[in-house]
C-alpha positions, 0 to 999 in steps of 0.5 A: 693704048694697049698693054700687051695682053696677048689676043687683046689687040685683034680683039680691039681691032675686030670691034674697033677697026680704027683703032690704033693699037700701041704697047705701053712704052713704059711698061715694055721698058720695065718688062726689059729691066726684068733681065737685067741685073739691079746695077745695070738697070740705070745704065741700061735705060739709057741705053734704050732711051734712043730707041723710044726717043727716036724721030720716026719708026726706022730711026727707032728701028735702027737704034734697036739694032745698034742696041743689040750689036752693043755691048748691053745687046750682046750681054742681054740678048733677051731685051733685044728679044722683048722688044723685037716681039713687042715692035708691031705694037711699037712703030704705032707710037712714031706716027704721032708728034712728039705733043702727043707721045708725051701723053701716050707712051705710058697707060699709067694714067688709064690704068689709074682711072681705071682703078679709081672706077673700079674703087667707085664701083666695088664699094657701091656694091649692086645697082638698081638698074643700069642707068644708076651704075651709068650716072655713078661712073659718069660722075666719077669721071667727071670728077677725076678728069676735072682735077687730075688727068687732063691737069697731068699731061699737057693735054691741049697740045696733045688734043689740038694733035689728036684734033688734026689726026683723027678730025671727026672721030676726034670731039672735045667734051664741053 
């Protein structure tokens, strides 16, 4: 999962080949509010909800056209515009069944890991080799995917999806 950064993608793409690369639901729905007046926001999310909430890419594809023959579509024609730019990175997300978009439509969880590892790291300050710096970050992940990541979502179904889609390249830490 990939929050659109422009270049990053193709960068992914060219060291991962496999990867699948998808935009944070959540975060193209907030960059759509950002057009929005503060009164419309809660019904504008309604409005976008069959969008993201569609059974396979051309429903999808279809929601987003009648959004914007609508009458929010007419009066912010520039929501429609952001996630017409953004629907490459989009239709990925209607590939997966609906165990496994519970858990990839937003990069909130990988972004708070991220930071939590970033904490980790910036109040340790310098390491003697990397090997220190290894063990300290595998520590720290060991601890936060015990207690909070996999405990947030409904991770074992999403895994058992994970397991069927992706086969090998797909293994359950022991």
């Amino acid at each position: 999962v990939v929050d659109g950064l422009k270049g990053l993608p193709e960068a992914i793409t060219a060291v991962y080949p496999r990867t699948t690369v998808q935009t944070c639901i959540v975060h193209l729905i907030r960059n759509s509010l950002e057009f929005a007046n503060y009164k419309d926001r809660k019904a504008l999310t309604q409005a976008l909800r069959p969008i993201y909430a569609a059974a396979s890419a051309e429903a999808a594809e279809q929601a987003l056209r009648d959004f914007a023959e609508r009458p929010w579509g007419a009066k912010y024609p520039m929501i429609v515009q952001c996630w017409q730019r953004a629907w490459e990175h989009v239709i990925p997300f209607f590939v997966f069944p609906p165990d496994i978009r519970r858990v990839v439509y937003t990069t909130n969880a990988i972004e708070s890991l991220n930071m939590q590892l970033r904490k980790i790291i910036k109040t340790r300050g310098h390491f003697p080799n990397d090997e220190a710096a290894v063990k300290l970050l595998w520590l720290a992940l060991r601890n936060v995917l015990a207690k909070s990541v996999r405990s947030t979502f409904d991770w074992k179904s999403a895994m058992n999806q994970f397991a069927i889609l992706f086969g090998e390249r797909f293994t359950q830490a022991r």
